[in-house]
N, C-alpha and C positions, 0 to 999 in steps of 0.2 A: 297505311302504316305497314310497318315491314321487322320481321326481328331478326337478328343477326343470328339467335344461338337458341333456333325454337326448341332442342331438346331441351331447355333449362324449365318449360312448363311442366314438364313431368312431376316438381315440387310441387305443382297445385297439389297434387291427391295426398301431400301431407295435412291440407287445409280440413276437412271433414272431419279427420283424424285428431284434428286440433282442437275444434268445437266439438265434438262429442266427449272430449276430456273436460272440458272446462263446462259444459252443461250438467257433467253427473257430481261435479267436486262443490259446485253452490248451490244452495238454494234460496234464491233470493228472488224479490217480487219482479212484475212483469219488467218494467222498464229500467231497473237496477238491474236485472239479468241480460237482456238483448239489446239494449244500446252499447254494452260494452264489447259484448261478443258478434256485434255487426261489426263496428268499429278496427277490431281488432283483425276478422276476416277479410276486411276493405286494403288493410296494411299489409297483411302477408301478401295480397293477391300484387298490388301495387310494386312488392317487394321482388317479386318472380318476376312480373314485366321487367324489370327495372335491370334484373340479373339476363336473360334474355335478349337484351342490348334493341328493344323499341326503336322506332325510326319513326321520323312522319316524314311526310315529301313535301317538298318544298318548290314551289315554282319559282325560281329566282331569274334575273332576268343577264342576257349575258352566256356568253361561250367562253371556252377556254381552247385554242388552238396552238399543236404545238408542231410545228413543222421540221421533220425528219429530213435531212435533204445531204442525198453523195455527192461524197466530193472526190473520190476517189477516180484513179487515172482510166477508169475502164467510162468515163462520162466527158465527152467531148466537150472543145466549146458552143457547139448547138445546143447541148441536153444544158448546159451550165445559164446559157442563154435562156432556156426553154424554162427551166426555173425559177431563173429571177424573175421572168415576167409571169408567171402563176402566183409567184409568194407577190408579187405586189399588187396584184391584185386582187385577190383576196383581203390582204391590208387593206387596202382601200375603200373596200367594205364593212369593215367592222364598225361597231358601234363605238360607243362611248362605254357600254357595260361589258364588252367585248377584250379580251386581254389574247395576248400573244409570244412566243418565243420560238426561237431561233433553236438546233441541234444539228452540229455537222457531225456526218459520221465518215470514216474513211477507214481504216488500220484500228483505230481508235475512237473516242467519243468525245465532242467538243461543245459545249454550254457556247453559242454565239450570244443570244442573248434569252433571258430569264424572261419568266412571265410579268408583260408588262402593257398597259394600254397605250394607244395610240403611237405603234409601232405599223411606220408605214414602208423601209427598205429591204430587201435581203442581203445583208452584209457577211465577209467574207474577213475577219481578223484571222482568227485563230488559224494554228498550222498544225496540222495532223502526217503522219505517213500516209501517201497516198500509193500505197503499192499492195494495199488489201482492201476489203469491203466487209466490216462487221455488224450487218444490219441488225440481225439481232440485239447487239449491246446497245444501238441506237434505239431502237423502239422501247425496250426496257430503262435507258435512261431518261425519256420523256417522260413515262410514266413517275418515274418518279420528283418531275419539274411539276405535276398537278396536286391541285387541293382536292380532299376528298368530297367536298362541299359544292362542287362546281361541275355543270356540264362540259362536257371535255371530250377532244378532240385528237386524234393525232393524224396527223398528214404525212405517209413517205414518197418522199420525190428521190428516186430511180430507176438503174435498169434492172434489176434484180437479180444481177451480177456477184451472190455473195460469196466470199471465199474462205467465211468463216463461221461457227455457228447455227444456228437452226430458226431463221427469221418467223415461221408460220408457228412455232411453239410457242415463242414470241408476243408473237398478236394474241395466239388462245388466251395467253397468262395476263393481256391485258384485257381482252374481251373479259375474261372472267370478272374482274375490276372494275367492271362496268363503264370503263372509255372504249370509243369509239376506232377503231384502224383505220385506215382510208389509204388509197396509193395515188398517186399522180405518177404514169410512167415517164421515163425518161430515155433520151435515143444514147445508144452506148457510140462510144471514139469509133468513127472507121477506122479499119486497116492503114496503118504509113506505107503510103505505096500500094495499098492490097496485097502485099505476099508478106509475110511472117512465117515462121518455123515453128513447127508445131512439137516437134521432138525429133530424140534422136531412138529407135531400136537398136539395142547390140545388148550382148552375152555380158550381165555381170561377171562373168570368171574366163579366163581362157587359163592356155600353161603357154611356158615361153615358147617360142617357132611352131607353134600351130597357128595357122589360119584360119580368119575368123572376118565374117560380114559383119558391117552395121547398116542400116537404112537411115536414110533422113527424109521426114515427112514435111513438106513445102505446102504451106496452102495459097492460096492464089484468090482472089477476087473477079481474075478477069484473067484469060490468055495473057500470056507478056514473057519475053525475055530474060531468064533472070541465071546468076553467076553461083554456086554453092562451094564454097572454098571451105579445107577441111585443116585446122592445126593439132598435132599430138603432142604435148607435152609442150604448147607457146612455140614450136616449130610447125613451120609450114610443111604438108602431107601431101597436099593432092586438089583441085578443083572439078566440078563438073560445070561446063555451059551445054543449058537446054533448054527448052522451050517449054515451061511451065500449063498447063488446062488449068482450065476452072477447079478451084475446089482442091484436095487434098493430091498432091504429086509426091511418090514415094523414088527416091535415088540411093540405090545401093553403092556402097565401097568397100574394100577389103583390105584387111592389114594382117600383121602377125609384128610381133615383139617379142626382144632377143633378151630383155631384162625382166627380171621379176618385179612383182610392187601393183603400187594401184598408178593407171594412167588415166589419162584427160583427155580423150579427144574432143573438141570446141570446134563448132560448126557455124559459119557467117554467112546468110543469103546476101547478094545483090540486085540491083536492079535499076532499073532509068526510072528515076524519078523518087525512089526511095529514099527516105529520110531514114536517120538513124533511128533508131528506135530500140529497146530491151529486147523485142521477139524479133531482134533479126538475126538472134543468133540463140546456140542450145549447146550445152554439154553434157557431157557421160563421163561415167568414172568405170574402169572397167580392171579387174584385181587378176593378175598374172600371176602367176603360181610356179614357186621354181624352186635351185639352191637359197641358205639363207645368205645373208649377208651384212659387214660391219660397217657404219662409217665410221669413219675416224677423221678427226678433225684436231687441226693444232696447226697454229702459225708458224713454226716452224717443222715440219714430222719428224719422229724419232725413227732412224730405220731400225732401231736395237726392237722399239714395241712392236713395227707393224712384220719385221720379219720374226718375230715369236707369235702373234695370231695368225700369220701365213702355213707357219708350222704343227699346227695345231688342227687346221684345217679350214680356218674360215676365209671366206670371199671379203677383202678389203677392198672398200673405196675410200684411196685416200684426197680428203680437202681442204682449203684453207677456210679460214673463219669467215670470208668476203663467200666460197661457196658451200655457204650452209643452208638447207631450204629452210624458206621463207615462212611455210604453207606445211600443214599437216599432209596434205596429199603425196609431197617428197620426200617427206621420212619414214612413211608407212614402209614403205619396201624394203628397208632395214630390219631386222629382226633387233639391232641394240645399235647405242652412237654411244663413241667415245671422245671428252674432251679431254684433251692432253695440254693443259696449263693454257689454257683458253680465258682472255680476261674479257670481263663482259661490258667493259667499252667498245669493245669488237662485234658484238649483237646489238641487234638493235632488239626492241621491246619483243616488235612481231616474234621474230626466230626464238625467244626463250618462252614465247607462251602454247607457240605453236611443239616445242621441244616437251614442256612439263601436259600437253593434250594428248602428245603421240606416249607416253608412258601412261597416265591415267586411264584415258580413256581407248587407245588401240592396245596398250597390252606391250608396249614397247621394251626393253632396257637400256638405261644409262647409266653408264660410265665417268666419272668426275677425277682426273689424275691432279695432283697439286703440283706447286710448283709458286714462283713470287709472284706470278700475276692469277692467281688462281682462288679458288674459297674464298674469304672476305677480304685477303693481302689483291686478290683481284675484282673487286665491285662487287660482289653479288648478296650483298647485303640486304633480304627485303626483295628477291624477286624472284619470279616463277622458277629461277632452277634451285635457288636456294628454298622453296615449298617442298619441291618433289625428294630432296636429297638427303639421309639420315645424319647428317650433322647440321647443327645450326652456328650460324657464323656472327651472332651477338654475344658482348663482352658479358661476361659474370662478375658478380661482385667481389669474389676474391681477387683476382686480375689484379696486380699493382697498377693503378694510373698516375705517370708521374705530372707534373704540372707542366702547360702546352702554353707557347704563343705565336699563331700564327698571324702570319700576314697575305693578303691575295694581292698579289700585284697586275692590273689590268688594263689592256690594251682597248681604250676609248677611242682609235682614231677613227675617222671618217669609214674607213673600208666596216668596223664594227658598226654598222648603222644599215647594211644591207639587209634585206627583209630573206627569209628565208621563205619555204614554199608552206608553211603553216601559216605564215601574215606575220610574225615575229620576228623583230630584227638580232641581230648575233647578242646586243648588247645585254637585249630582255634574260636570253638566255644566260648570259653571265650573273645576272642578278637572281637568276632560280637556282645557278648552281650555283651562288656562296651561299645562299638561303637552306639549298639540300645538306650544304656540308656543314655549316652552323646546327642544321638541324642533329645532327651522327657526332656531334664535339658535347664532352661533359659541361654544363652549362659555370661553373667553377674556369674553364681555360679563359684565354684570353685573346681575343679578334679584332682585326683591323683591315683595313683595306685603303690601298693605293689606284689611284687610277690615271694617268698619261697618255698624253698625246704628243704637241709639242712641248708640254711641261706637264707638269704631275700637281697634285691635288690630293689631301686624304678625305674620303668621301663618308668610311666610317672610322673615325679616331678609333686605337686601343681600349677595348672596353670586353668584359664579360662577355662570355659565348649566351650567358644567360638571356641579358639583355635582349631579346628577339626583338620586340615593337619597335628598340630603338634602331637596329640594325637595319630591319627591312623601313622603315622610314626614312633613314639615310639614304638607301639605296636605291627609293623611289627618283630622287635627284641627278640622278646620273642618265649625262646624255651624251652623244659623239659628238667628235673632236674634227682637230685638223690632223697635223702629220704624228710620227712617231718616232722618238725618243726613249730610251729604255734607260739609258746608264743615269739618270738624274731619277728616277724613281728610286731603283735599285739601290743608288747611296742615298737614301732618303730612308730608305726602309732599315738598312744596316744602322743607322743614328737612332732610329727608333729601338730597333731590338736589342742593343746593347744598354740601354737603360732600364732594360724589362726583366727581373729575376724569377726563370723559370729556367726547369731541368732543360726541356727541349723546346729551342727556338727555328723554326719553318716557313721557307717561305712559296708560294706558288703562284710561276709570271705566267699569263695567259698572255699571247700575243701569236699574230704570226710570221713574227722573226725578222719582218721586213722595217728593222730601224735603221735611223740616218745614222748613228754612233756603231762603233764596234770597238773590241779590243776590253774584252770586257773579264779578260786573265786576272788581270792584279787587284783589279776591283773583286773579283770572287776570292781571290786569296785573301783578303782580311776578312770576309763570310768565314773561313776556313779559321781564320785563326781566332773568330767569335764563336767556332761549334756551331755555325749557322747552316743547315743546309738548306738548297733550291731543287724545287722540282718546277719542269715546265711544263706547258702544253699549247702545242702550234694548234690552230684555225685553219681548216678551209684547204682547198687543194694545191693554192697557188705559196703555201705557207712555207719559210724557210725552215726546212726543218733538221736542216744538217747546224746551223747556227741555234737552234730551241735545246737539240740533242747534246751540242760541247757545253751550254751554258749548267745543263742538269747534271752532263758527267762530271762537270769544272767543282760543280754547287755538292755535289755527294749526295743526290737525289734520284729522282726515276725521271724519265721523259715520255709524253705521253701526245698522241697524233688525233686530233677528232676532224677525219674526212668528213665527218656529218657534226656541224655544231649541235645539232640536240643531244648529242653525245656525253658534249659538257659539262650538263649536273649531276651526269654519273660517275664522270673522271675524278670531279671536286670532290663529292663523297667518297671516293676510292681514295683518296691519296691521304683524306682527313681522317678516315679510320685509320689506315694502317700507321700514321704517324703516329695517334692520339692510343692508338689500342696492343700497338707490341704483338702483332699477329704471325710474325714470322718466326720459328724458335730454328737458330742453326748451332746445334751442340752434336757430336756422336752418338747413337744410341741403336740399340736391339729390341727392334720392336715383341712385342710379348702375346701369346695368343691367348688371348679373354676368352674365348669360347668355339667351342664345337662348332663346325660347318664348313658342307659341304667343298666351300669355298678354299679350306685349308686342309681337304684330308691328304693323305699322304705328305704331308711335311712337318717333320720334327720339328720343334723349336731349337734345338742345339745347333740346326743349321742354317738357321735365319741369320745371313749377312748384318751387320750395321748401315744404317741411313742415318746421314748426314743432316739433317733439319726437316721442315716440315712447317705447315701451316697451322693457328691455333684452330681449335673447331668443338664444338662439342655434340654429344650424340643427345638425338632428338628422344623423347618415349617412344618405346616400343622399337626404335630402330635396335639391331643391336651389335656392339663393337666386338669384332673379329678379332683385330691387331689393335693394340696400347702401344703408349710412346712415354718418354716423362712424364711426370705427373699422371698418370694413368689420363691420359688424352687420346682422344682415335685415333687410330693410322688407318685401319681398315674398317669401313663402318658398312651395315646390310640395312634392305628397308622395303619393305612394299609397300607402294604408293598405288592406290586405285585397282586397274585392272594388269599393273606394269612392275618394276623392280626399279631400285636403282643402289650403286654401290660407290661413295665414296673413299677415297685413297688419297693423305693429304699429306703425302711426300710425294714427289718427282720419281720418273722413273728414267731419270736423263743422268748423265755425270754429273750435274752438281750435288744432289743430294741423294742418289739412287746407285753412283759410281759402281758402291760394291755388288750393289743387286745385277749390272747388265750381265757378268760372269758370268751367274751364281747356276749352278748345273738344275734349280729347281725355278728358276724364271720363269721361260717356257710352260713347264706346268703351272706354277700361278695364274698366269694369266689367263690361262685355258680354260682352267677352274671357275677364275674369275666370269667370262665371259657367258660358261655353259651355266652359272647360275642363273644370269640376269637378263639372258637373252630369252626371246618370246619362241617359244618350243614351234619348233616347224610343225611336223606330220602333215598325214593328208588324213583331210576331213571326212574324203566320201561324199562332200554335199554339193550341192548344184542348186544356186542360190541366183532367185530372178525377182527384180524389182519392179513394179508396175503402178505405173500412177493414173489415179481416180480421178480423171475430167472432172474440172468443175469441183472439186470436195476439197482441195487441201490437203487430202493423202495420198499415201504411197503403202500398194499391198508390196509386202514382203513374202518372195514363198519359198521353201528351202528343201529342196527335195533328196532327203538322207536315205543312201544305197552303201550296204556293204561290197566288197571287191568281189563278192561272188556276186554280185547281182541282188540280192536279196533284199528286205525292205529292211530299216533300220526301226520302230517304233518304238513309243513309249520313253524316250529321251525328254531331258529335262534341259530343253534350250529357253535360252533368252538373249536380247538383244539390247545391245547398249550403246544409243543414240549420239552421235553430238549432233549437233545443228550447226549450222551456219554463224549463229548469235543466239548469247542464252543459255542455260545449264546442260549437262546432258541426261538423259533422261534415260528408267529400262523400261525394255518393252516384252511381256513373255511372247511366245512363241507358242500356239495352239495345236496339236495336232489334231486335222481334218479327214486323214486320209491313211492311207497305208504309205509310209514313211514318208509323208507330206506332214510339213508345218509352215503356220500363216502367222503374220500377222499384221495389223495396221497403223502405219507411222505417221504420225501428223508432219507434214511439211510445207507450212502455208511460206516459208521464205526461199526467197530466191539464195541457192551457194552450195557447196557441195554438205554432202550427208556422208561423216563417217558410223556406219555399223557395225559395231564386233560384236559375235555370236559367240557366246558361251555359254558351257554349261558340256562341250565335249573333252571328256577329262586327258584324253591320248593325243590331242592336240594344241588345247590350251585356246586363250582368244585366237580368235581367226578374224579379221580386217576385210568389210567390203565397203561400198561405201557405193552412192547415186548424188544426183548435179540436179539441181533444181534451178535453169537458167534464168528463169522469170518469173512472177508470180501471174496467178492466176488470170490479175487484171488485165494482161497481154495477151488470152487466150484463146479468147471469143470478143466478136466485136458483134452483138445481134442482142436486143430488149428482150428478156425471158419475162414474156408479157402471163406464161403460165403459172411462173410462180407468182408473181406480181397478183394475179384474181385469187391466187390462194390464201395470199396473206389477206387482201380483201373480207373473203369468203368467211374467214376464219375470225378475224375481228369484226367482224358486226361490219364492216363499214362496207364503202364503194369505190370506182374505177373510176377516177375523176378524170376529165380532157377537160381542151384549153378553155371550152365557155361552161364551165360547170361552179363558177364562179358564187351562186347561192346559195347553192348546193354546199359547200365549203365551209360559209358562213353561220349556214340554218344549225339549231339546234339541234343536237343529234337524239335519234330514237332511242338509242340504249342510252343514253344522258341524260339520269335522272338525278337531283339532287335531295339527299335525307339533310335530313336534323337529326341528335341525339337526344332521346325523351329521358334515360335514365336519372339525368340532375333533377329534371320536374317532377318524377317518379319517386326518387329518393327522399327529396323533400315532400311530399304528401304523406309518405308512409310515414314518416318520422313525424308531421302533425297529426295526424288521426292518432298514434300513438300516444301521443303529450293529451289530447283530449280525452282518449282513453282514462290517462292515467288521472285527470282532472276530476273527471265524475266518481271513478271510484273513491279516493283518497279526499278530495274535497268538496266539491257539492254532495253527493251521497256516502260516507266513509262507512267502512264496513263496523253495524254495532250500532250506526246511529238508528231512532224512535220515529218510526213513519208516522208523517201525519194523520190525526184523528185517533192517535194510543193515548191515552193520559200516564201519567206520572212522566219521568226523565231518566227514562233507561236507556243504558249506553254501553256499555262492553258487556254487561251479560243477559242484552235482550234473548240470544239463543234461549238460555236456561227458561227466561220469563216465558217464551211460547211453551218449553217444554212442559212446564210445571202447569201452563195453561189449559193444556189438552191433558193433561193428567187428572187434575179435579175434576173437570167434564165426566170423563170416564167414570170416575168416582161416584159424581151427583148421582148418578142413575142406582136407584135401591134394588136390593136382592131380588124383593118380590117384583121389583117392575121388570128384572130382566127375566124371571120367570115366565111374564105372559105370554100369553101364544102372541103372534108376530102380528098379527093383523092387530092388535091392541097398542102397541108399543110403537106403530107407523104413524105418530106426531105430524102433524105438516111442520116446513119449518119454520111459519110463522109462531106459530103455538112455540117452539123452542128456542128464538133467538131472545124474549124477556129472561128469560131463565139466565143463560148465556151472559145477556150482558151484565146482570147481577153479581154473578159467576166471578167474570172478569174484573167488577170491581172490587169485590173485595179480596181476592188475589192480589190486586194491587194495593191495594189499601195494606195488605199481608206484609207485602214485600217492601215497600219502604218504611215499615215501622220496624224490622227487623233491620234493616241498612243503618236506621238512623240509630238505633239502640248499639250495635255493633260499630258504629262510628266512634259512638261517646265512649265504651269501652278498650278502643284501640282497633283497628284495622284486621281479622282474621276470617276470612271465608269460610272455612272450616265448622265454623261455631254459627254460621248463618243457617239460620231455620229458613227456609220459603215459606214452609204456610204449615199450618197445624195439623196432623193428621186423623184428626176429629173428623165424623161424614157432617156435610154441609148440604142440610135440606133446602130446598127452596118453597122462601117465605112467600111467597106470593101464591104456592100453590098452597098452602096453609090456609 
């Protein structure tokens, strides 16, 4: 027997304490006293066991095995082979009382199969990331696939290759548990080829035109031949060919950079006979320190904006929307980006998430200039730039909505039936964008759709925007065609919407342009003369887009270009708001300054020019509006986002709405203003900042070595570091000082992709942008069985190093595999009978008060008194003069004194029930009950 929770005996020594209260509060004869008070000491005792949590052991017959087994990419097809034929044979061994299950671990932790008997395969369903190794979470998930009632086993089959974790803690916390660890090693993937790249050394920091080495560390399996070609920034730099030795070869190269920013150098080994593979190549991220600099970005440039930030002093890069980076790593070098009436059909999802990263989390600013394709009149309803920017571009309930009916008119022919590089053909996508744009329409408007090839079809009749289920049901139906035809939709759709009474009738043809009809003038002139207008949007590169563009200007619409069909269901939504939401306001007005900042010092408001219209918008909490328009609406709105700034402006700064602003003698200054609020403050830091990653752990030491310009040590600074990952939140990290103006610390980076880190917490500089390249993970590292830690996890769980014929071994019962029972229920019920017994004798076989056998008369509740009154006359009997005698006289034996006695006793009782019975017949009162008469009572028999 075994107890779970042996301080709870300490209760015993209430027990003693127990019975000697209940021995001094009765006095009652022998076996009416201690069968109760055994009785009742048997329950407490039973009652502590029972709290104590008791166990018996149980030999039950039967193992529980759960086999741990990597699946992860650091485990070749041999080790994967070497596996399967361990796990079945062991299976093959089990018994009938014998149960079994499956756990693959890789990145993650995967239940193959659950504990079950007569399990004889090692099977392979489930699909995990195989680009990490979390033994740990593997061993701990078994555990918890066991019953606590059963000997149990666990088996890990790998190299012990972890990348994640702390496997040997692991095992302790299950050894403790009382299951068994055991490992079965496993041989890890050779080398592809035997050479891989081990990493790259170079300077987290340079400045522009200084020269600067990096080294590339090559490891090799065998002598051989091998190529190391070097790209900076996705362009080609340099290669070396040379003749690689055993084991780790170090090749140095040299650069220097004319630009500031953080750059990329990407390192490729070659080789005869080399198969592709993750480690045959490595990158670094390396942060150039220079002037700051703008971009600016707008489909068309304004030279009015970028020669007033030229003037002002800052370094513009001007691009179109096609070159906007991609990737956080190409906007970092920017200190702010400007979008100048940029509609977000023109980004794709990447660029705005990578745009709302670089201000959250590098510390960036942006700039949002309006304009008709811009704010919500330009798509960005609901996505990462509209998160980051202090107005929001959703309708409010004031807003007049007048009543809508749209139609989508679309292009089903054959060419829409091509699959794009997702697996989805153009058409699918036509059906998510009227789905997105149904979704952004008052569910009150009113929706239809046409769809043509060589003849047209309505696919969803005019029906409520409400109606969802009906509409995406309809839309399931819709499949490509043959040729295309456009003019026979078109007057299909005019028939329709002139029997339809709504303020504003819409319609938008998706095609790409390439119809058999044209001449499609006069047929839009009756659109015109029903107040119908069209907007289009051409498909695809080869789209006519000069015929999509007359048809939209003919129709008194927009025209819209999706080079990339996935583009589409954000064109739909863009062109569904602004018809349905009146986002555009073009009236004259003089913007008015709502508040104090930096943004607007020096400029009067009596000289603020008039602008021309503007986009609707409203200011988020907490952001706050600088410039008011009508209706007290933003024009100039402020905002910090994260670690970053951003400033929207939702007028144009172009001649259509901005005309009078290009003059205006205080431009110039605006915009300067604007810029030096939002922009991420240069300075130099002083730091010298070096990253280094921990073989084999999943991290990366950070060390940051802060010197003032005299040389001197910086201490006592309050830095921290603010993470992104590759995939996944970003996270802070403090910053420890170790040393005299040394600070450390440790960043977890089990994923393969670049690492942006800004260091904050220096107030004269503001975030500072470094960032390291994590090419591969771990798994690609080392290719060799870490047969050491493998015996420690052993060592450490009770278990053993099992090889291929240890096959019994496996099976057998394990030594720490013992299995209990729980005694408390048989506990609890004992003590609770002994108690009811207890309570039996007292209350009913012997009740307290009842007339022990061999007493005459029928005394019952105040037997007490009758003892007392009993040993009173006793006392009594004895006359003055006999207590006089000397003591040697009055020493009676007790034979001589118990006829007295008994005499004594009966007529005590004789006393006492004539005095009951007399007080009966009177009426019931204690009070007036005599016992015995106090007259002395000789004894006649000594007479």
């Amino acid at each position: 027997m075994r107890l779970l929770y042996p301080a709870a005996l300490l209760l015993l020594v209430t027990l003693p304490v127990l019975l000697a209260s209940l021995l001094l509060a009765r006095r009652l004869p022998g076996f009416r006293r201690f069968v109760p008070l055994a009785l009742r000491a048997l329950a407490v005792a039973t009652l502590v066991l029972a709290i104590a949590g008791a166990q018996y052991l149980v030999d039950e017959p039967g193992v529980d095995i759960v086999f741990v087994v990597d699946v992860s990419d650091s485990i070749g097809p041999e080790g994967a082979a070497r596996a399967e034929r361990f796990v079945e044979r062991v299976l093959a061994q089990t018994g009938p009382e014998d149960r079994a299950a499956i756990l693959h671990v890789a990145d993650g932790v995967a239940v193959e199969r659950r504990l079950q008997p007569g399990l004889r395969r090692l099977t392979r369903e489930s699909v995990l990331d195989s680009g990490a190794t979390a033994l740990a979470d593997g061993v701990l998930g078994a555990l918890s696939l066991l019953e606590e009632r059963r000997a149990a086993r666990i088996v890990l089959l790998s190299d012990g290759r972890e990348t994640a974790g702390d496997v040997v803690a692991a095992a302790r916390t299950v050894a403790e548990a009382g299951v068994e660890v055991s490992v079965f090693p496993l041989p890890a993937r050779p080398a592809e080829g035997g050479v891989f790249v081990r990493g790259i050394d170079a300077p987290a920091q340079v400045r522009v035109d200084e020269a600067h080495e990096f080294r590339v560390i090559v490891a090799a399996a065998e002598a051989t031949q091998a190529t190391v070609t070097v790209f900076r920034n996705d362009r080609y730099f340099g290669e070396d060919r040379s003749r690689l030795g055993r084991g780790d070869n170090v090749i140095a190269f040299q650069g220097r950079f004319d630009e500031a920013g953080l750059h990329r150098y990407r390192v490729v080994v070659s080789a005869a006979g080399l198969a592709a593979s993750p480690n045959n190549e490595a990158e670094v991220l390396i942060r150039v320190s220079g002037e700051p600099g703008v971009l600016y970005a707008a489909p068309s440039p304004s030279g009015h904006l970028v020669t007033a930030l030229r003037q002002q002093g800052f370094l513009v890069d001007v691009r179109t929307t096609s070159e906007i980076p991609h990737d956080l790593g190409g906007l970092v070098p920017f200190d702010a980006v400007i979008f100048d009436d940029v509609p977000a059909y023109d980004l794709s999802l990447a660029r705005m998430e990578a745009i709302e990263r670089y201000v959250r989390d590098a510390g960036g600013g942006f700039v949002m200039i309006g304009g008709a394709d811009s704010f919500g009149a330009g798509g960005y309803y609901q996505t990462p730039i509209e998160r980051l920017l202090p107005v929001d571009m959703d309708v409010t309930s004031t807003m007049r909505i007048p009543s809508l009916t749209m139609l989508f008119v679309v292009d089903k022919s054959g060419s829409m039936g091509a699959r794009e590089v997702s697996g989805v053909t153009r058409l699918d996508l036509v059906k998510e964008a009227v789905v997105s744009a149904v979704e952004v329409m008052n569910p009150f408007y009113h929706v239809g759709l046409i769809a043509f090839d060589a003849d047209y079809e309505w696919i969803v009749p005019v029906t409520r925007a409400g109606e969802r289920d009906l509409i995406v049901g309809s839309l399931a139906g819709l499949s490509p065609g043959g040729g295309t035809v456009l003019g026979g939709a078109l007057r299909e759709a005019l028939q329709s919407l002139r029997a339809q009474e709504a303020a504003v009738k819409h319609i938008i043809v998706l095609s790409d342009g390439l119809t058999a009809d044209s001449g499609f003038d006069e047929l839009i002139e009756e659109f015109d003369d029903e107040s119908i207008t069209i907007s289009t949007v051409s498909v695809g590169s080869t789209a006519d887009r000069e015929q999509m563009q007359r048809v939209a200007e003919w129709g008194g619409g927009r025209h819209y270009h999706a080079a990339d069909p996935r583009t589409v269901p954000r064109i739909f939504a863009t062109e569904t708001t602004i018809m349905s939401r009146n986002l555009i306001v073009e009236r004259p007005f003089v913007p008015q300054i709502a508040a104090q900042s930096p943004v607007v010092d020096g400029i009067r408001a009596d000289e603020i020019p008039p602008l021309e219209g503007f986009v609707l918008a409203y200011r988020k909490p907490g952001a706050q509006m600088v410039l008011s328009g009508i209706g007290d609406n933003p024009i100039l709105s402020t905002r910090l986002y994260g670690l970053g700034r951003s400033i929207a402006f939702t007028s144009d700064l172009r001649a259509r709405w901005g005309v009078n602003w290009i003059g205006w003698s205080g431009y110039p200054k605006l915009i300067g203003q604007m810029l030096r609020w939002v922009a991420r403050p240069a300075g130099d830091t002083s730091f010298t900042v070096d990253f280094g990653t921990q073989t084999g752990t999943g991290l990366t030491r950070m060390t940051i070595d802060a010197s003032a310009p005299d040389g001197s040590f910086r201490n006592l600074l309050d830095l921290s570091a603010w993470v992104t990952p590759p995939t996944g939140d970003p996270f802070l990290v403090a910053l420890e000082q170790t040393g005299p103006g040394l600070y450390e610390a440790t960043i977890p980076s089990n994923r393969a992709g670049d690492y942006l880190v800004t260091v904050l917490g220096e107030a004269d500089a503001g975030p500072q942008p470094y960032g390291f390249s994590r090419p591969y993970g771990q798994e690609y590292l080392h290719f060799e069985t870490d047969y050491e830690l493998l015996e420690a996890v052993a060592r450490t769980g009770a278990g053993a190093v099992f090889g291929p014929h240890d096959i019994s071994k496996a099976v057998a019962k394990p030594h720490a595999g013992v299995t209990y029972h729980d005694l408390w229920p048989w506990l609890l019920a004992t003590a609770i009978l002994m108690l009811l017994v207890e309570l039996f004798i007292k209350q009913v076989a012997f009740p307290v008060g009842a007339r022990p056998a061999g007493l005459p008369g029928s005394v019952r509740a105040d037997s007490g008194l009758w003892f007392a009154e009993l040993f009173r006359r006793a006392r009594r009997s004895v006359s003055p003069r006999a207590r006089t005698r000397p003591a040697r006289r009055t020493r009676r034996s007790a034979a001589a004194r118990l006829p007295a006695y008994d005499e004594l006793r009966h007529q005590i009782a004789d006393d006492y029930r004539h005095e009951r019975d007399r007080s009966r017949g009177a009426g019931w009162d204690s009070s007036r009950i005599r016992i015995a008469s106090r007259r002395p009572v000789t004894n006649r028999r000594s007479r």
